[in-house]
C-alpha positions in Angstrom: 49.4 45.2 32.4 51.0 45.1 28.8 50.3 41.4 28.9 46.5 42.0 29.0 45.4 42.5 25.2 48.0 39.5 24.1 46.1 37.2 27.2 42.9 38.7 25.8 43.6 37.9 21.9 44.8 34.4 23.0 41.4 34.2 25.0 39.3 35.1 22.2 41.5 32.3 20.0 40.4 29.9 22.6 37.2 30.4 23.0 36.9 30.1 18.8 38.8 26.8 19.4 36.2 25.8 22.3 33.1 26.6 20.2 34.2 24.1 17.4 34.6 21.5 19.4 31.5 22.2 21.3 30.0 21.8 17.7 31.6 18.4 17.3 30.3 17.5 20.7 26.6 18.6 20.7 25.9 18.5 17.3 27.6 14.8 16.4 24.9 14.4 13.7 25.7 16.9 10.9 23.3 17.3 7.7 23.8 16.1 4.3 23.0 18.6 1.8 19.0 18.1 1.0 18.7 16.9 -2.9 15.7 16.1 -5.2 15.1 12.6 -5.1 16.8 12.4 -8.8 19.9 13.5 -7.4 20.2 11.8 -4.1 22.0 8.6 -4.3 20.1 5.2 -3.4 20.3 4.1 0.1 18.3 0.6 1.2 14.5 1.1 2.5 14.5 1.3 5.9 13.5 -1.8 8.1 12.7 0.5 11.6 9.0 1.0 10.4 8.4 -2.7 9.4 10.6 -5.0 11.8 11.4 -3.5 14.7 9.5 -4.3 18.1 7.4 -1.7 19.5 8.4 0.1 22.3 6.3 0.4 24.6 6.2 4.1 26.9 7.6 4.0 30.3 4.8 6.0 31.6 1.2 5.1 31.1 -0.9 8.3 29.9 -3.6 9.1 32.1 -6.5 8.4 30.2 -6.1 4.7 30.6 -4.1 1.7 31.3 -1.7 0.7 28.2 -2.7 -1.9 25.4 -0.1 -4.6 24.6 2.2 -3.9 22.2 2.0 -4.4 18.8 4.6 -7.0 17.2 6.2 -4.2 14.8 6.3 -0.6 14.5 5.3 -0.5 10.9 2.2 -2.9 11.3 0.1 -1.2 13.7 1.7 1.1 16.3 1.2 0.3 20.4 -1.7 2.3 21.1 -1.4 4.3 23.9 -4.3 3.3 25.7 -6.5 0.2 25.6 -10.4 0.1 25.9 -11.7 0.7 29.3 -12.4 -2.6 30.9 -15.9 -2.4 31.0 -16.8 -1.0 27.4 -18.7 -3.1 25.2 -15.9 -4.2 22.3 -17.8 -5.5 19.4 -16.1 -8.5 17.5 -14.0 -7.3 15.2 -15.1 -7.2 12.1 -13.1 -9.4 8.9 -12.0 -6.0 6.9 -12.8 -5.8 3.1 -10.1 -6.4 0.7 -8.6 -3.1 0.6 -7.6 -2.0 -2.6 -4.0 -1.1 -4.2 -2.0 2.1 -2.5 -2.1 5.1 -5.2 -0.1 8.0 -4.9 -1.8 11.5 -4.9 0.5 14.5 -6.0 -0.3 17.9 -3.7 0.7 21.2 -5.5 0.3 24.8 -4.0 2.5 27.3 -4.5 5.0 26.7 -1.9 4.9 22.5 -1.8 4.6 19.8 -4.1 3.8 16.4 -2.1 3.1 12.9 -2.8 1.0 11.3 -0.4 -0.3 7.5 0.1 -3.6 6.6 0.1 -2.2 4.0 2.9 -2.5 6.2 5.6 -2.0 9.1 3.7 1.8 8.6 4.7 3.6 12.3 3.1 6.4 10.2 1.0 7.5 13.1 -0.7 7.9 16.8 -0.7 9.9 19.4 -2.6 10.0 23.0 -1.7 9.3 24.9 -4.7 11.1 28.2 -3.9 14.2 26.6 -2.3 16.7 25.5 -5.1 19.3 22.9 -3.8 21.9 24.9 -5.5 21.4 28.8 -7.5 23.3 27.5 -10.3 20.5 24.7 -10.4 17.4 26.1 -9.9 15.1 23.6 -11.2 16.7 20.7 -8.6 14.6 21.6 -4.9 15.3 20.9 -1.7 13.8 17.8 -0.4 12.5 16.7 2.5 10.1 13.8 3.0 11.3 10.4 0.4 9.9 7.1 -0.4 13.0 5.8 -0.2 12.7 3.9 -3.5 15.1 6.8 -5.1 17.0 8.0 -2.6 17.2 8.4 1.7 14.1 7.4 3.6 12.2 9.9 4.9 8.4 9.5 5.8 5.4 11.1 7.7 3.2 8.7 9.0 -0.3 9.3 11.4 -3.5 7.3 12.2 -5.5 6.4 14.7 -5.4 3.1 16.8 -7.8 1.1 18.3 -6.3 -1.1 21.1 -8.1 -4.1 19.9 -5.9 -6.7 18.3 -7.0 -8.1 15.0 -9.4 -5.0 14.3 -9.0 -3.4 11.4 -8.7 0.4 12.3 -7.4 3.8 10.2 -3.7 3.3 11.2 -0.7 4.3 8.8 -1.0 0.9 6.5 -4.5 1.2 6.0 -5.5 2.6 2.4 -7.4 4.9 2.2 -9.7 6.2 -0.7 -9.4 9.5 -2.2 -11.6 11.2 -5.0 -8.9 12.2 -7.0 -5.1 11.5 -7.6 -4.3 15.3 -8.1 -4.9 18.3 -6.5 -4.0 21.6 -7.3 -4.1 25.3 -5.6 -5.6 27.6 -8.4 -5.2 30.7 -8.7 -7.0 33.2 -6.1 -8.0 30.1 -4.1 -6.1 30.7 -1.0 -6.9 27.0 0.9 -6.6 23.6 -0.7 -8.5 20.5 1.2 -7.4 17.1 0.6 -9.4 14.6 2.0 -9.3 11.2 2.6 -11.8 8.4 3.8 -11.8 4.4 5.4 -14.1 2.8 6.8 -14.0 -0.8 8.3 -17.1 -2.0 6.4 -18.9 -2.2 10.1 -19.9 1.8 10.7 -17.1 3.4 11.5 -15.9 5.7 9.3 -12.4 8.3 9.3 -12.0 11.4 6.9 -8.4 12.5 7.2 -8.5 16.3 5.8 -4.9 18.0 5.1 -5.7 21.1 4.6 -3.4 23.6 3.0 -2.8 27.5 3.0 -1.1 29.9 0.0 2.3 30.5 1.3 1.9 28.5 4.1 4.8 25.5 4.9 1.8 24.1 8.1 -0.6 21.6 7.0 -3.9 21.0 9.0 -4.3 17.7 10.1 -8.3 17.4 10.7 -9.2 13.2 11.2 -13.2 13.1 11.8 -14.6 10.1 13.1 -18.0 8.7 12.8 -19.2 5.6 14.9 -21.9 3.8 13.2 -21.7 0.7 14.9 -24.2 -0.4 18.4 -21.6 0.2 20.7 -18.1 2.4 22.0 -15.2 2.5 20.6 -11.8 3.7 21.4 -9.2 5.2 19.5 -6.0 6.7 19.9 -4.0 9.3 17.8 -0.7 9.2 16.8 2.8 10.6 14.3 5.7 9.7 13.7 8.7 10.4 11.9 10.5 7.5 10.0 14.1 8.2 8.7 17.2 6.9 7.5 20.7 8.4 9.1 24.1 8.6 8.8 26.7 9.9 10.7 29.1 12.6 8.7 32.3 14.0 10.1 32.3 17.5 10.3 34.7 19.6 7.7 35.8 23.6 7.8 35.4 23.0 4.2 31.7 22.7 4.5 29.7 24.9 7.1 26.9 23.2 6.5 28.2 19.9 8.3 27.8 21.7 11.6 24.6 22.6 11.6 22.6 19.5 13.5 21.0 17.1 11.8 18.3 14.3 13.8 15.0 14.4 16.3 14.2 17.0 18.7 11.4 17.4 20.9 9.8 20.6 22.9 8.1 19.2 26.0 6.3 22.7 26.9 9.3 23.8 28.5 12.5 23.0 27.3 13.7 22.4 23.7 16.0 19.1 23.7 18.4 17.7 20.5 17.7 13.8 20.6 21.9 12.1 19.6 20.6 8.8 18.0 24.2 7.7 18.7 23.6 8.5 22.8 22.2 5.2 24.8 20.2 8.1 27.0 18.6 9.3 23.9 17.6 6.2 22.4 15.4 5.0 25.0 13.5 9.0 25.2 9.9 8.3 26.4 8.0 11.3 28.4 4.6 12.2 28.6 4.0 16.0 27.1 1.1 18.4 27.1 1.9 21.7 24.6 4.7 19.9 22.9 5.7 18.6 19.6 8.5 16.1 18.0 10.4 17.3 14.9 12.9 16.2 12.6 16.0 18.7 11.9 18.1 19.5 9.0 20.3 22.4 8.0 17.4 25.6 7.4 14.6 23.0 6.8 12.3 20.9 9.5 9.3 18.6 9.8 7.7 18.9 13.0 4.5 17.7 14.6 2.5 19.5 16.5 -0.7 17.6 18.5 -3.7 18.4 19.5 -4.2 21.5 21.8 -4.3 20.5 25.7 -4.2 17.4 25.3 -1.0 15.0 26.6 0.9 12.6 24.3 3.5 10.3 24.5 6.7 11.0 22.9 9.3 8.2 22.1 12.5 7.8 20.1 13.3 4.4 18.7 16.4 3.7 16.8 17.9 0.3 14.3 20.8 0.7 12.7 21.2 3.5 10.7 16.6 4.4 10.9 14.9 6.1 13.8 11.6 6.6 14.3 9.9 9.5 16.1 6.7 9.1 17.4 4.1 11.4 19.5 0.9 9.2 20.4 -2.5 10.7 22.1 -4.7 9.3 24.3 -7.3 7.0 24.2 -10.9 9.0 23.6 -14.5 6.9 23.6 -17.1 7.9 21.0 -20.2 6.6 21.6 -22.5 4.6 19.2 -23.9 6.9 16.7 -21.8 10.2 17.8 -18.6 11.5 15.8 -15.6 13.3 17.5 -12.6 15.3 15.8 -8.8 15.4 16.0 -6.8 18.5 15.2 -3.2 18.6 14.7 -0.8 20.3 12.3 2.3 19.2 10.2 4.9 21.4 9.4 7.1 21.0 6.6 9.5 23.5 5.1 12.1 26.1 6.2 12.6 27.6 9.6 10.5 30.8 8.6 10.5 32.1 12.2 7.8 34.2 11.1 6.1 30.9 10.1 6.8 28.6 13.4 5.9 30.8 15.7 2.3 30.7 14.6 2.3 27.0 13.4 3.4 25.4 17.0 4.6 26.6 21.0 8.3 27.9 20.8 8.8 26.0 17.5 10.9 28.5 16.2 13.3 27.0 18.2 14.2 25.2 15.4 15.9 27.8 14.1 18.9 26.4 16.8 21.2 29.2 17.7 22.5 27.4 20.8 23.5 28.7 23.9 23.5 32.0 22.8 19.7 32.1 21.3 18.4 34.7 23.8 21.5 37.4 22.3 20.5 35.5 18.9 17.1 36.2 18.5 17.1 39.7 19.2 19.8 40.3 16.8 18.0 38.3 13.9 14.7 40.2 14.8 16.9 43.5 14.2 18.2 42.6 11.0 14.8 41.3 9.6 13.2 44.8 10.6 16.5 46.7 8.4 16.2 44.2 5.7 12.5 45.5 5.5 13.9 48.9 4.5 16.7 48.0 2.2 16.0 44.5 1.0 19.4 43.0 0.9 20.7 41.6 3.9 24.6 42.2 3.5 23.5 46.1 4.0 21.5 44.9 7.0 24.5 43.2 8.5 26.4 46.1 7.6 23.6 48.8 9.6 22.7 46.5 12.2 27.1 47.1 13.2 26.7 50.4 13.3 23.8 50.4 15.2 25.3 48.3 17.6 28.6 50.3 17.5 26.6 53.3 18.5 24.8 51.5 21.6 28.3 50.8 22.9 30.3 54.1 21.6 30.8 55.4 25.2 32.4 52.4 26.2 34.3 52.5 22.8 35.2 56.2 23.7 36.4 55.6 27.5 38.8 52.9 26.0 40.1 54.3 23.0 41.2 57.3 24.8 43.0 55.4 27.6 44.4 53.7 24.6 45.3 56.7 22.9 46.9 58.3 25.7 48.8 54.9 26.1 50.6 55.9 22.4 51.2 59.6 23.7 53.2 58.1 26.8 54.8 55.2 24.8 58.3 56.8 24.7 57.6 57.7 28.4 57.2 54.3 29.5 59.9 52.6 26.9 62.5 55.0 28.7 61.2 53.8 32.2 61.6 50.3 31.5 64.8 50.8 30.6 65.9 52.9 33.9 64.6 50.1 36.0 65.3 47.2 33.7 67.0 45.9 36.5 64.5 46.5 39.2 61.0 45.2 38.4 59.2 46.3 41.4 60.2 49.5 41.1 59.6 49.7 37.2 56.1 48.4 38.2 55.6 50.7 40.9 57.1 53.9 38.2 54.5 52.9 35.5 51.5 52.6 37.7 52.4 55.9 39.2 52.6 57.0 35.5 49.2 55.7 34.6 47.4 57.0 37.8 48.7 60.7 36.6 48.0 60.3 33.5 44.5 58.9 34.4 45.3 55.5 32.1 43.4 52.9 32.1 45.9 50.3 30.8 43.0 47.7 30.6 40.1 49.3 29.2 41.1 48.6 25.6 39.9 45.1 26.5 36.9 46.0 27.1 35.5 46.5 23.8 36.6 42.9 22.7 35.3 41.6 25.2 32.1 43.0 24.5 32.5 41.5 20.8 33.2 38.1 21.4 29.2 37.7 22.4 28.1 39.3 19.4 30.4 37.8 16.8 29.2 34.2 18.2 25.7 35.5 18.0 26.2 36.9 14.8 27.4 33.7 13.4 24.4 31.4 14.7 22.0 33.9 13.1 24.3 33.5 9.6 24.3 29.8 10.0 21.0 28.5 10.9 18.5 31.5 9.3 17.2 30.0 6.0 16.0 33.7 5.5 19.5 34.1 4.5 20.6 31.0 3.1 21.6 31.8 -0.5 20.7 35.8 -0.5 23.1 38.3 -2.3 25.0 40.8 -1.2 26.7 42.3 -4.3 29.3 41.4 -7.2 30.8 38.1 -6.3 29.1 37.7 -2.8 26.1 35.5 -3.7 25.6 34.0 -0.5 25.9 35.1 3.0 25.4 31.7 4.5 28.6 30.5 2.8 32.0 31.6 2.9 33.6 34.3 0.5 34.6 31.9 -2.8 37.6 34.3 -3.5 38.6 34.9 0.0 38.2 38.8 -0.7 36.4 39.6 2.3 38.9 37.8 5.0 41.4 39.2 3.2 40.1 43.0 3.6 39.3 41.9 6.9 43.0 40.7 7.7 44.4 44.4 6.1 41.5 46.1 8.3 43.1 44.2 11.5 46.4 45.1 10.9 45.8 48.9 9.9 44.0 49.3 13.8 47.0 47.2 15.1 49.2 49.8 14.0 47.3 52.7 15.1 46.9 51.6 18.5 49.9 51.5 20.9 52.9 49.0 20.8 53.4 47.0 23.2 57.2 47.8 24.6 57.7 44.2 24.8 59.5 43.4 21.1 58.2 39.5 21.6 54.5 40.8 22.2 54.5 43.1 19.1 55.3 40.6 16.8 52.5 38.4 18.2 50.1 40.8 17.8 51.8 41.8 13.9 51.2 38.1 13.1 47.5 37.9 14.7 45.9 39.4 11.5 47.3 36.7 9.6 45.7 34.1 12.0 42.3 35.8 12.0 42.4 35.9 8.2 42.8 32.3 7.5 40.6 31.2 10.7 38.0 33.6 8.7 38.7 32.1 5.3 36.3 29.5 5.9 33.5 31.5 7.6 30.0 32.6 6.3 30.8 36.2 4.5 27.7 37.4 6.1 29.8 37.1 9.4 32.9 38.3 7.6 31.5 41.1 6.4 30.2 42.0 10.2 33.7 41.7 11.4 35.4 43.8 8.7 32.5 46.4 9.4 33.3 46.4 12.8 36.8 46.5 12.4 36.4 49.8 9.9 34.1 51.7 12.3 36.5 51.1 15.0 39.6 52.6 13.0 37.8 55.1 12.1 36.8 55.8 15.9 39.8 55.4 17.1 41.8 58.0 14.6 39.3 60.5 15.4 40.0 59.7 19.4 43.9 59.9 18.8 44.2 63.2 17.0 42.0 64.9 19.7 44.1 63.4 22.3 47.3 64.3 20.5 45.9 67.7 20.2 45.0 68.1 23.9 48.8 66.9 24.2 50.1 70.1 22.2 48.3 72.3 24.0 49.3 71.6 27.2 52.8 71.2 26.3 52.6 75.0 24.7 50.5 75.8 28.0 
């Protein structure tokens, strides 16, 4: 029975040692540090969108029989469905000569975007309240790239026609705009950008992104007008285009661990895509109430398609480029009638507040594992606390008492049995030593011992196993919410998310450890004491390189249950004198 804590602390060191290599495991593709595209470092464009082979879905979609393929991804993507067989397909008109690609620049108050006018590809955006570093806060984050200064990184949509040789309103089409700038002014709280083709023959797209204040969604709203004598068919698709690398994972840096690639929501379950898996690479499955996004360490661009209505996801991958795509189904407009496409683009950090309304479940993206159904609870508490106090180290730091309270009974029942475990010690150190030569009936004597005494030798278990849930919980919610990425606690704890930059806070922790290893009982075994002397020391450098935020839970936790427990060993040393003077 005096082996159970040591077998428990050992446990808990395993399970630790589990979850890290779980993380090397699951999440083989960690993020590299988003930079402004001054400060990235210049990688090659990427050949995936231009030179690769279609790929064509395994599955059909139901609206129609598939189109051939078209020779490259970055020409004209496969449509998803060809004209029906007996619609009247008008010869394809010779396009125009379309004009130069311009850049338009996008500002509201959130975003600042570049955007083609072929396509109206995003090839740029910088997120205007998240500074890469707090030391530089004029460098942002940045998520979609050109690649001409730095890592690839496009969004690309359009619509297909299934026709080969026809000019239609894909993703190299150019577009014309009436202006190269827009703006969101003050007091205006929606900003519409549109754009306009037409093949010279009566038909006619306006893409509109439309854009809210605050707002990281953008509405994707492509109108089409048939003017020509007879049907046509088109097809809407995205797609993500970007450049990756593999980076080995480093205690030094939490960030490496959070995971970095595709993912996909199919209306029912959330799935990481591993570029580097043969499985993966070859993802095709049809989806109704899905969408495709692109992950990165507290920032995400997903897709989202049109309501109710079931596309085609794929994963294609070359080298060090994949390319996500989500393509609709074929629809027939009739001569002279118009139709409309409604999707949404997201692009920004995982506000959960923000995903939940931009897209089904898509603030799963805010990946807390395994152990998201404990996760989001916890993170929903600490938002609702931070609402009273405005810094989230004092959340952390309420949201442990709070949950020290729920489980105080449980805390109570073991801390007694524990502190009538130090009232017997001498007890039981003499009883091992009258039958050190007789183990069954030393066993037999001490469980005699504890059944009068009504000890529980095991219960003090109970309340780290309880913890071990919570402190994994607790450090998913540290890691992955961008609501806390970079926020203050006080003096030199500027960030939550990272770990403590003078090692203050593991070392209070480890002092915190020690001082409740000394108040609770020894074990009689002189092997096992020093073990649990020397654990402290382990947990503080095993800390060292944790987020404070979950630091600073653990030392809380730690205090409280000091605290606890004196208060539960002087009563039961005073029940003790009482019946002895009895």
């Amino acid at each position: 029975m005096e082996n159970q804590r040591l077998f428990l602390w050992l446990g808990f060191l395993f399970i630790v040692w589990l979850n890290v290599q779980a993380w090397m495991k699951d999440y083989s593709a960690p993020d590299v540090p988003a930079t402004t595209a001054a400060a990235q470092a210049q990688q090659p464009a990427s050949t995936l969108g231009n030179d690769v082979p279609a790929v064509v879905p395994a599955a059909a979609l139901p609206a129609a029989p598939p189109a051939p393929a078209a020779t490259t991804l970055g020409d004209v993507p496969a449509a998803t469905a060809a004209a029906a067989p007996d619609a009247a397909v008008p010869a394809a008109p010779v396009a125009p000569v379309a004009p130069v690609a311009q850049t338009i620049s996008v500002r509201t108050d959130v975003l600042s975007l570049e955007i083609s006018t072929e396509g109206g590809q995003f090839t740029g955006a910088d997120l205007l309240k998240y500074p890469v570093d707090k030391s530089k806060p004029d460098m942002k984050v940045r998520l979609f790239n050109s690649g001409a200064t730095g890592v690839e990184y496009l969004f690309q949509s359009g619509l297909t026609t299934g026709v080969a040789g026809r000019a239609e309103p894909n993703h190299k089409a150019i577009f014309t705009a009436a202006a190269t700038s827009y703006m969101l002014a003050d007091g205006q709280d929606t900003l519409s950008v549109p754009l306009t083709w037409t093949d010279g023959a009566g038909l006619t797209v306006m893409k509109t992104y439309v854009f809210k204040r605050g707002s990281y969604a953008v509405d994707i709203v492509q109108a089409v007008q048939n003017g020509t004598a007879a049907a046509v068919q088109i097809s809407p698709y995205a797609q993500f285009l970007r450049h990756w690398e593999h980076h080995e994972r480093s205690m030094f840096d939490v960030e490496s661990y959070a995971f970095r690639g595709p993912a996909v929501y199919d209306g029912e379950k959330y799935q990481k895509l591993d570029v580097e898996n043969e499985d993966d690479v070859k993802f095709a499955r049809g989806v109704t109430g899905g969408w495709i996004a692109t992950m990165q360490h507290h920032f995400v661009g997903a897709f989202v398609p049109a309501a109710g209505q079931s596309y085609q996801f794929t994963l294609a991958v070359q080298n060090k480029d994949f390319l996500l795509r989500a393509a609709g189904p074929a629809q027939s407009i009739a001569p002279g009638a118009t139709t409309e496409i409604r999707e949404k683009l997201f692009v920004g950090p995982k506000l959960q507040a923000q995903l939940k309304t931009a897209g089904p479940r898509l603030e799963l993206t805010a990946d807390y594992g395994k152990l998201t159904i404990l996760s989001q609870p916890l993170f929903w508490l600490l938002e609702q606390v931070y609402k009273l106090f405005g810094n989230w180290g004092w959340s952390i730091i309420v949201v442990t008492l709070l949950i020290k309270l729920v489980f105080y009974k449980l805390s109570e029942t073991s801390g007694r049995s524990m502190a009538k475990m130090r009232t017997v010690a001498p007890r039981i150190k003499a009883m091992q030593e009258r039958y050190k030569d007789d183990r069954e009936q030393q066993a037999k004597q001490l469980m005699e011992l504890y059944k009068r005494e009504k000890i529980n030798p095991v219960a003090g278990c109970l309340p780290m196993l309880v913890q071990i849930p919570f402190f994994l919980a607790f450090y998913w919610v540290l890691l992955e919410s961008v609501e806390m990425r970079q926020a203050p606690f006080m003096f030199w704890i500027q960030d939550l998310s990272t770990r403590d930059p003078y090692f203050i806070l593991p070392l209070l922790m480890g002092a915190a450890m020690f001082a409740q290893f000394k108040l609770n009982p020894q074990p009689p075994d002189p092997v096992q004491a020093k073990v649990f002397a020397f654990m402290p020391v382990v947990m503080t450098v095993m800390f060292a390189w944790f987020p404070s935020g979950l630091v600073l839970y653990w030392l809380t936790n730690t205090g409280l249950s000091i605290a606890q427990q004196w208060k539960i060993n002087h009563a039961i040393e005073a029940e003790a004198k009482k019946q002895r003077a009895s």
